[in-house]
Each structure stands twice: as structure tokens, then as C-alpha cells.
C-alpha positions as CSV (number, residue, x, y, z in Angstrom):
1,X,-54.5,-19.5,15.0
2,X,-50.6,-19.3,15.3
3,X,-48.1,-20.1,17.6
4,X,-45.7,-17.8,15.8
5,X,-44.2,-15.7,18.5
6,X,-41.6,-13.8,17.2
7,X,-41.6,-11.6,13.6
8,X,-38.1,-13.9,13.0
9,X,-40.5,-17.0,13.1
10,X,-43.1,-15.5,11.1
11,X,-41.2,-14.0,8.1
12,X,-39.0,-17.3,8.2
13,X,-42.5,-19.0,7.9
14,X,-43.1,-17.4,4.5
15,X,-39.5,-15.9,3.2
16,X,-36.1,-18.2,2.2
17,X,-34.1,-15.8,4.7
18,X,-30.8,-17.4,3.4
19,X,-31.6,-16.3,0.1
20,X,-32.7,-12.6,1.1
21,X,-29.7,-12.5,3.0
22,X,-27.2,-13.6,0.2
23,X,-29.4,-11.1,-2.3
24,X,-28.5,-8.5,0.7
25,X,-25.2,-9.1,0.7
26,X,-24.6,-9.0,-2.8
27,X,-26.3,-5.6,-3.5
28,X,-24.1,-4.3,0.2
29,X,-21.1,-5.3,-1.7
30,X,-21.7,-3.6,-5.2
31,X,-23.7,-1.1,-4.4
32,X,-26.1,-1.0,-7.0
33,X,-28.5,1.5,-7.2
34,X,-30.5,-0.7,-9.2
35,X,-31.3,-3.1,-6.4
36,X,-35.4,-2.0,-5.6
37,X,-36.3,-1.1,-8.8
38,X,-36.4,-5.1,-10.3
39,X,-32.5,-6.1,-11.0
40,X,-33.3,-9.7,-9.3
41,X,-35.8,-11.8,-9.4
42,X,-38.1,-13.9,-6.7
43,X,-40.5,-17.0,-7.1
44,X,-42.7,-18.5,-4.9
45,X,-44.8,-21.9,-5.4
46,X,-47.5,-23.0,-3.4
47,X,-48.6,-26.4,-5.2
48,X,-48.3,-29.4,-3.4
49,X,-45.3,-30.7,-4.3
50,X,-43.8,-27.0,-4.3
51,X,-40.0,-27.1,-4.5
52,X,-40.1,-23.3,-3.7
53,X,-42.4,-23.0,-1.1
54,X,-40.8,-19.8,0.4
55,X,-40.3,-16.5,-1.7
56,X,-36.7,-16.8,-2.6
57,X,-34.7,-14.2,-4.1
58,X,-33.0,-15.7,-7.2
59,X,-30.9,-14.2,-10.0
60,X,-29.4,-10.8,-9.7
61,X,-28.6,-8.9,-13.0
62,X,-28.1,-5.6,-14.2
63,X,-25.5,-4.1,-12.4
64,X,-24.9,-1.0,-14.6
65,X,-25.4,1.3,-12.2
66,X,-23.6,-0.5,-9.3
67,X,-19.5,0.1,-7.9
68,X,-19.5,3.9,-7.1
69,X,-19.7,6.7,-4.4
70,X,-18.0,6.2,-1.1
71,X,-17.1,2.3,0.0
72,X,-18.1,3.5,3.6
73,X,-21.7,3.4,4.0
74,X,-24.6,1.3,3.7
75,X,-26.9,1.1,-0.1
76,X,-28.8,-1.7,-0.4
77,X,-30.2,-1.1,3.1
78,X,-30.9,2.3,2.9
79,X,-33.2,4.9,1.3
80,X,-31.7,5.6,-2.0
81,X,-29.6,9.2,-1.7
82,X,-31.8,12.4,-2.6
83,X,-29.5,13.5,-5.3
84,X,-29.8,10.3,-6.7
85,X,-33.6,10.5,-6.5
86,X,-33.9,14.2,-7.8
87,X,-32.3,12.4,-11.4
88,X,-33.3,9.2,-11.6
89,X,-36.0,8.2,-9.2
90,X,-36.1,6.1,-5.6
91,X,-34.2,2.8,-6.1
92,X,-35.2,2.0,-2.3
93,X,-35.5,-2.0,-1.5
94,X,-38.1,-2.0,1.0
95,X,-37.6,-5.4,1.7
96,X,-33.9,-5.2,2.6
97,X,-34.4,-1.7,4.6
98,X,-36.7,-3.2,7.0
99,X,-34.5,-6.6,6.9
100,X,-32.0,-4.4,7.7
101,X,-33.6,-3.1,11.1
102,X,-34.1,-6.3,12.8
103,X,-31.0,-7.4,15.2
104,X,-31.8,-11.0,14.2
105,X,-31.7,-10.4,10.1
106,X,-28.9,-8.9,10.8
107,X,-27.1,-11.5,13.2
108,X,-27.5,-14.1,9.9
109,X,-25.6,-12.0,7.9
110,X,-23.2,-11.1,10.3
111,X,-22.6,-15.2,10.7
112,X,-22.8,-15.6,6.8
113,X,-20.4,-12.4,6.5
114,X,-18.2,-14.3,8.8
115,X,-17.8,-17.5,7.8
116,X,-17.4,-16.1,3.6
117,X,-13.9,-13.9,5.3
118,X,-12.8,-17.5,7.4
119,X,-13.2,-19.2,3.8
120,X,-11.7,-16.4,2.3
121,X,-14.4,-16.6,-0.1
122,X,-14.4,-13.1,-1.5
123,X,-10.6,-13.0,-2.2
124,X,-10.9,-15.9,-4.2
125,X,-13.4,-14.8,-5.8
126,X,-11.8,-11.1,-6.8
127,X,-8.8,-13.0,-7.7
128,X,-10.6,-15.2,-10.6
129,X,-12.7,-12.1,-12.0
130,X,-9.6,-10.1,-12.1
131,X,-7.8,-12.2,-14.1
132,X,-10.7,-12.7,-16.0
133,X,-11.4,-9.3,-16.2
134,X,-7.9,-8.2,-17.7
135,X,-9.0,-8.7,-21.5
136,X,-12.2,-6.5,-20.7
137,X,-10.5,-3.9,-18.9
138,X,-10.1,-1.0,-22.9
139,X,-13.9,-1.9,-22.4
140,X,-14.3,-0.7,-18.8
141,X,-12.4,2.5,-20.1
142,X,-14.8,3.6,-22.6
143,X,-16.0,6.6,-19.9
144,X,-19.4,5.3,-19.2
145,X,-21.3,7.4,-16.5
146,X,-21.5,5.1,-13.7
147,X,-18.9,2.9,-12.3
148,X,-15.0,2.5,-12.8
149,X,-13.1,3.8,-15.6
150,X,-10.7,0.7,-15.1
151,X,-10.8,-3.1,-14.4
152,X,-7.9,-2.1,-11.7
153,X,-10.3,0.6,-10.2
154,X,-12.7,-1.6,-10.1
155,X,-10.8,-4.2,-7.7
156,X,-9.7,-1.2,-5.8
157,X,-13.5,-0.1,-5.0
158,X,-14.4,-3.9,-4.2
159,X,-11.7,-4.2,-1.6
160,X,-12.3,-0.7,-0.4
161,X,-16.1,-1.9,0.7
162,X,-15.2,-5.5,1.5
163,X,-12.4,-3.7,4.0
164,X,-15.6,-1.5,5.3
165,X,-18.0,-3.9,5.2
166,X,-15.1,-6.2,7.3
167,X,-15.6,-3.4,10.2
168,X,-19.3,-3.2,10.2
169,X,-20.2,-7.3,10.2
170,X,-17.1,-9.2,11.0
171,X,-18.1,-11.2,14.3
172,X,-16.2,-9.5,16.6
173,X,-14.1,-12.8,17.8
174,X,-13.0,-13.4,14.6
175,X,-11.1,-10.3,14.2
176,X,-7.7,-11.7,14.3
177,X,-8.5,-13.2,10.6
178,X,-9.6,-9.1,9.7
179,X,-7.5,-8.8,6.2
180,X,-9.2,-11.8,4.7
């Protein structure tokens, strides 16, 4: 017996959704076509004294195949691209594609989206890696298959989806703060 009434209530029962969310995010924002085949981790404890008692999504990594193709369309929510499938296999995150198609998974990371542009979160955050990212950047130009050639291509992509993602999840009374 339950007195769930609402999926929300029962995947909230079971799932940190503030973690999947922030996974979510992440893998929007990079685009890595990584993201269903393992590049992050989840735990889960049921003991007693469980200080994960939810599945969480924890620790993204490997993001070698991540920052390419267009900045104007949804990845990490998505079936992975055929072409990409035909070469290297489905990448599909199952959990973030039906995420994805409920209005009130998507509301939170509207709100999250939000309030990180208001804090200007992600600009300060893009300003720190690229300076970081200067004495890096002969690496980045090595010609590897996927990503940039460039740390200043790089940047460029990043605030190319950051400006798209802006126009798909900004809360639409917060527009007047739209370049942040």
C-alpha cells in the first residue's frame, strides 16, 4: 500500500532528483556522447543509518567525446544520433530521456537553470577554466577526433550552447537578465 499519487512523488521516493538533475545539466551543456554508456557514477545505500538512501548520480568523468556538433539541440536527453550509432554504438541515457519527458523534471531544471544564469554561475565558471585552460591550449591543438582544436574554440562552443540552452530553459520572467 502507497499513498504515492503522482510519478513526481514516487521517483522522488527512490531517486536524489537534484542530483539527476545537475548530472542532466552537465551532460546538456557538454554534450557528451559518453553520457549512457557509464561516464558517471551512482550509489545507493539502504542500511539503516544510510547517508545515501536515494540513488544519486555522483562523479562525472570522461568527457572525451563531449563539445561538438551543433550547440542548438538537445544530447543528453535524446536518442543518440544514427550516424553516431552506425560507428560507435547507442550512447542513449535512458534515464535522462524519460526525465526529460516529464513537465515536472523538467520545471526543476528550468528553476535550477535559472537561478545558476541570476548567479551568473556559468560565466564565472568559464572565466576560471579559461584562464586556466590557456597553458593547455598546444595540447587541445594536437587534432584529436572529437572536440575543439583550440582552448578558444572550446569557450566559443560552451557559450554557443549556454546562449541556446538560455532560450530553451531560462524562466521566462527572468529574461531581462538573458546574456548572463
Amino acid at each position: 500500500d502507497s499513498d504515492v499519487t503522482t510519478a513526481e512523488e514516487a521517483v522522488s521516493n527512490v531517486i536524489d532528483i537534484d542530483s539527476v538533475r545537475d548530472m542532466y545539466i552537465l551532460y546538456e551543456i557538454v554534450h557528451d556522447y559518453d553520457c549512457g554508456e557509464g561516464s558517471f557514477y551512482m550509489c545507493v545505500d539502504f542500511s539503516k543509518d544510510s547517508k545515501c538512501p536515494k540513488l544519486k548520480f555522483t562523479s562525472p568523468w570522461d568527457f572525451n567525446w563531449a563539445y561538438n556538433d551543433s550547440t542548438e539541440k538537445y544530447y543528453a536527453g535524446a536518442f543518440t544520433d544514427k550516424n553516431f550509432v552506425a560507428k560507435k554504438g547507442d550512447r542513449s541515457n535512458p534515464w535522462f530521456i524519460i526525465l526529460c519527458k516529464q513537465d515536472w523534471f523538467m520545471a526543476t531544471v528550468k528553476e535550477k537553470w535559472t537561478e545558476m544564469s541570476r548567479e551568473k554561475l556559468l560565466q564565472g565558471c568559464i572565466k576560471t577554466e579559461r584562464e586556466y585552460l590557456k597553458e593547455y591550449d598546444a595540447d587541445l591543438r594536437k587534432g584529436e577526433e572529437w572536440g575543439p582544436d583550440s582552448a578558444e574554440d572550446l569557450f566559443n562552443w560552451i557559450e554557443n550552447r549556454i546562449y541556446w540552452l538560455n532560450s530553451q530553459w531560462k524562466i521566462k520572467s527572468d529574461v531581462s537578465n538573458s546574456a548572463s
